[in-house]
C-alpha positions as CSV (number, residue, x, y, z in Angstrom):
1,X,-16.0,-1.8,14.8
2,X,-18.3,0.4,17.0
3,X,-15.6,2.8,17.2
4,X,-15.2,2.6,13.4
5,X,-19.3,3.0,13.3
6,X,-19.0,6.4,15.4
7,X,-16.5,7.8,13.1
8,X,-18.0,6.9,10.0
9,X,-22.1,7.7,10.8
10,X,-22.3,11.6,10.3
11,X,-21.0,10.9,7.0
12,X,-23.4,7.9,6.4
13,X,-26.5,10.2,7.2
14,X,-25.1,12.3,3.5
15,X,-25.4,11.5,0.2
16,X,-22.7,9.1,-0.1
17,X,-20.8,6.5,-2.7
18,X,-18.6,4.3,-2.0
19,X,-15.5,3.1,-4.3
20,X,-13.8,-0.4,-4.0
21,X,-10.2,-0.3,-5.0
22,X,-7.4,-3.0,-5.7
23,X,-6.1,-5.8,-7.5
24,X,-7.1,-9.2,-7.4
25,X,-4.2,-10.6,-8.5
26,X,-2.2,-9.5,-5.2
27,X,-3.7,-11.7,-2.4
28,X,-4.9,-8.8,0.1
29,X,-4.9,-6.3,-2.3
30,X,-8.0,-7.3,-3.4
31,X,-10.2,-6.2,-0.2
32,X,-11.6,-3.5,-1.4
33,X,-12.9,-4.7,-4.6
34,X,-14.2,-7.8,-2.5
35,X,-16.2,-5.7,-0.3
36,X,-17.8,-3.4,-2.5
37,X,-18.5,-6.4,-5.0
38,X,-20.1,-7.9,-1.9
39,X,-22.0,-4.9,-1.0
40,X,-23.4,-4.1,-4.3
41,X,-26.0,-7.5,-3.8
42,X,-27.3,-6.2,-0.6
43,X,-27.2,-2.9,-0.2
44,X,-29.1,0.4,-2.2
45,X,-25.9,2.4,-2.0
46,X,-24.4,3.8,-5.4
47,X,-20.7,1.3,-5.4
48,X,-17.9,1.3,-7.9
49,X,-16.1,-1.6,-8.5
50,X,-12.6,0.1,-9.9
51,X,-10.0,-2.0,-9.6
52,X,-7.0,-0.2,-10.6
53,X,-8.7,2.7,-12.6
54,X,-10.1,4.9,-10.2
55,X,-9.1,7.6,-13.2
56,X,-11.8,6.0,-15.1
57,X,-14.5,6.4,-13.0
58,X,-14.1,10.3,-12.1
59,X,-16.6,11.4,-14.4
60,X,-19.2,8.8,-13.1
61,X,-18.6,9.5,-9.6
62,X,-19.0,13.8,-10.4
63,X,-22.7,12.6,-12.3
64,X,-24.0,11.2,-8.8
65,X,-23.0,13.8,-7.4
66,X,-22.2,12.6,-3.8
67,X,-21.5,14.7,-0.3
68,X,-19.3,12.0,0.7
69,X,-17.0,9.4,-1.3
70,X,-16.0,6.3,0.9
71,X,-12.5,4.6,-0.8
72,X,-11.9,1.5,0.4
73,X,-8.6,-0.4,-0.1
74,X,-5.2,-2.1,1.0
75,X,-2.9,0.3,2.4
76,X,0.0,-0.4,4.6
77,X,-0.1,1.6,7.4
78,X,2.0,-0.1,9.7
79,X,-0.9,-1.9,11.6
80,X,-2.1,-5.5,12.3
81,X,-3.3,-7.5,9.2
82,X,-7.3,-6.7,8.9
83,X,-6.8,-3.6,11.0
84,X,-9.0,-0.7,9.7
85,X,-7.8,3.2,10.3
86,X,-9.6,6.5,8.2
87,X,-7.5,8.5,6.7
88,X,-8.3,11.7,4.7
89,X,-7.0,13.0,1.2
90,X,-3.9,15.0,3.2
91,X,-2.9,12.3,4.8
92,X,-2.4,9.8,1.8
93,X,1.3,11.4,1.2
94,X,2.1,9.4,4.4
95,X,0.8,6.6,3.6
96,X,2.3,3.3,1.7
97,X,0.0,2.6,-0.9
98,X,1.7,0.5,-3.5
99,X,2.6,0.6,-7.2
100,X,-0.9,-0.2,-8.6
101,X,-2.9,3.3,-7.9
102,X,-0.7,5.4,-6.3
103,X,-0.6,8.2,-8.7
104,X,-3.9,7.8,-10.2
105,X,-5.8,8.2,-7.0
106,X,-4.3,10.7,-5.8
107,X,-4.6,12.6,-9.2
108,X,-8.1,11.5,-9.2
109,X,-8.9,12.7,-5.1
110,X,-7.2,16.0,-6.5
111,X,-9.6,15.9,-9.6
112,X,-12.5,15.2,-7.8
113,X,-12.4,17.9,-4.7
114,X,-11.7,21.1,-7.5
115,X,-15.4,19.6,-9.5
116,X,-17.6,18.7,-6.4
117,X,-17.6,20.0,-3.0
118,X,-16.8,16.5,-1.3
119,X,-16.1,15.0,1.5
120,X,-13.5,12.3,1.0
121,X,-12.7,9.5,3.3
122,X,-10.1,6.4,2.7
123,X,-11.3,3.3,4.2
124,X,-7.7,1.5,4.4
125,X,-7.2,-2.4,5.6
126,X,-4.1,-3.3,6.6
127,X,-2.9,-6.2,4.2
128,X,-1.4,-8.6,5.5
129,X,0.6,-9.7,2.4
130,X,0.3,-8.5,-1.5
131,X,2.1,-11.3,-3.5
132,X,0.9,-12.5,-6.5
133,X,-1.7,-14.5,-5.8
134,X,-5.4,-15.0,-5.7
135,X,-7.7,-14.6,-2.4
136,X,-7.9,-12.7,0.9
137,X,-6.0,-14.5,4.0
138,X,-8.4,-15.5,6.8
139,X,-7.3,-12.3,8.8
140,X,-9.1,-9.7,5.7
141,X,-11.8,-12.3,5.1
142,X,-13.0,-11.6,8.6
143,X,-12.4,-7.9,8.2
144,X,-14.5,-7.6,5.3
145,X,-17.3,-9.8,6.9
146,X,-17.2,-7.4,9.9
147,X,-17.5,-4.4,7.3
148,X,-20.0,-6.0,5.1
149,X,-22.1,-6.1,8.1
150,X,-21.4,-2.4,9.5
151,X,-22.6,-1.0,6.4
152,X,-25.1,-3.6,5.9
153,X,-26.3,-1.8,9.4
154,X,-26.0,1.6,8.0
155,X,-28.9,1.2,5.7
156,X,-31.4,-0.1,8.5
């Protein structure tokens, strides 16, 4: 995670938001949403809850008008379960990133780089399964505690 830390601090010294995508209803999924709902109680950053309607909250994200936008979700990469990798808006093309938000967000990434100049970073989690079911296998849980805490860090 100090790796991760290094990567991520320039942009943690900006004006920054951070956006918690997925669905609860597909196991893994669901990490994103987890962690921002998580980080909302003990942290003063500005955090979006989404789900699967990133398209919804375009014009509330434009309003706080942010240097950097942090997504954070399940995307299937090809790495271990609760293995974390950044990725930028170009890359996303390459990237599996199921049927529940594909087109929105990158319709809404598009959106949101022609209204704001922004710097856009994908926080993606490797899943280690996204059936139909509810809760994070023991693999994300301990990703998301190990997050929680790295941005928990941030605001110190």
């Amino acid at each position: 995670m100090n790796e991760l830390y290094q990567k991520i601090k320039p942009y943690l010294e900006t004006k920054f938001l951070i956006v918690g995508l997925g669905n609860s209803w597909r196991a893994d999924d669901a990490v994103g949403l987890v962690l921002a709902r998580r980080l909302k109680n003990k942290t003063k950053f500005s955090i979006f809850d989404v789900e699967t309607a990133f398209e919804n909250y375009l014009e509330k994200i434009i309003q706080k008008k942010p240097k950097t936008l942090f997504i954070i979700d399940a995307i299937d990469f090809g790495g271990k379960p609760g293995e974390v990798k950044l990725f930028n808006p170009e890359e996303l093309s390459t990237l599996n990133l199921g049927f529940t938000h594909n087109p929105s967000l990158n319709l809404g990434i598009n959106y949101l780089q022609n209204k704001l100049k922004i710097n856009i970073i994908i926080l993606a989690i490797q899943p280690k399964s996204i059936a139909f079911k509810r809760g994070l296998s023991n693999k994300i849980k301990k990703t998301v505690d190990l997050l929680e805490n790295l941005f928990i860090l941030c605001q110190r």
